[in-house]
C-alpha positions in Angstrom: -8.5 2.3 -77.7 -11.3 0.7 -75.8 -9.5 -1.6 -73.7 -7.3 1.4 -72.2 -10.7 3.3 -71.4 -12.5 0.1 -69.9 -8.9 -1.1 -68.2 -8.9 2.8 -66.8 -12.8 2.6 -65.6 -12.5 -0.5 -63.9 -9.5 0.8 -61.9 -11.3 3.4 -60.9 -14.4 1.4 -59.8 -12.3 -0.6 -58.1 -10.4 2.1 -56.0 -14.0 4.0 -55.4 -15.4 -0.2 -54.0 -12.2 0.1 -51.9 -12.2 3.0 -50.6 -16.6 3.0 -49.6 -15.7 -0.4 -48.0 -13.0 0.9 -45.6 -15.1 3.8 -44.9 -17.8 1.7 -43.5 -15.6 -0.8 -41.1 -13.8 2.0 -39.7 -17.3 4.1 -38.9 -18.6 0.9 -37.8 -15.4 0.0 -35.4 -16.1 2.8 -32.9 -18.4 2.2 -30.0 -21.1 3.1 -28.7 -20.3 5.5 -25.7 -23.1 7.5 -25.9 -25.8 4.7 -25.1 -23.9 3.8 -21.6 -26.2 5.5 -18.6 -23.3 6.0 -15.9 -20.7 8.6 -16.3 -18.1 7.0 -15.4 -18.9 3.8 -17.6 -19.3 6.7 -20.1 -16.2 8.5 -19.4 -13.7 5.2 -19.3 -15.7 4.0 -22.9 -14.2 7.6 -24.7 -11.6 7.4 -22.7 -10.7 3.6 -24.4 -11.8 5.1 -27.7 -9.9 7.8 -28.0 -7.1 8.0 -25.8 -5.4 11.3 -25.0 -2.3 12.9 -26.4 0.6 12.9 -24.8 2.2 16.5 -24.8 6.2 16.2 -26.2 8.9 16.7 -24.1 10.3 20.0 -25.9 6.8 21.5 -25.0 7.3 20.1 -21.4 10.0 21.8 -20.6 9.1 25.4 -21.6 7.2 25.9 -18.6 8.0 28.0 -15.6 9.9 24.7 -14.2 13.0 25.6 -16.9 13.9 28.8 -15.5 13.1 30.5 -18.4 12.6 34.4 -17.6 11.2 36.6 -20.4 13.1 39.7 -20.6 10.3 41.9 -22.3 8.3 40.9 -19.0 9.5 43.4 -17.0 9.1 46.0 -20.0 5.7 45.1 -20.2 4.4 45.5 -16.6 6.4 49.4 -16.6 4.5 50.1 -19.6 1.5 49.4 -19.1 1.9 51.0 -15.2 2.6 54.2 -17.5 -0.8 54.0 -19.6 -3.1 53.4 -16.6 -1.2 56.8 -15.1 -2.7 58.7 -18.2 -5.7 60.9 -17.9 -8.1 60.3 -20.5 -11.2 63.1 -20.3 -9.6 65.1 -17.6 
């Protein structure tokens, strides 16, 4: 009975040791931007450290470049001509 509690504790220790140990090199892996003095030094250290996202095509080609036309657009614009028309307070 023992042995399955000890075998069970040190398991967990051991996961816990592994665990605090990656913690520390992968804090410990990222540089030091903020101590460089020019911007651009600056700016080019984040830059390497963490590098921007590129957006996916799908959400690329949504923009106004795929012809898209909204048909409640149009709608819209009449409607809201129609409320600024209305006399509030008159």
């Amino acid at each position: 009975m023992t042995t399955a509690r000890t075998s069970t504790w040190t398991a967990a220790l051991l996961l816990a040791a592994a665990l605090g140990t990656s913690t520390v090199a992968t804090s410990a892996a990222e540089p030091n931007c903020r101590a460089i003095e020019s911007t651009s030094a600056r700016l080019s250290c984040y830059d390497a450290a963490f590098p921007p996202k590129m957006t996916s095509p799908a959400e690329a080609r949504i923009g106004s470049a795929s012809g898209y036309k909204d048909p409640f657009l149009a709608e819209e614009a009449r409607t809201a001509a129609k409320l600024k028309n209305i006399c509030r307070g008159c």
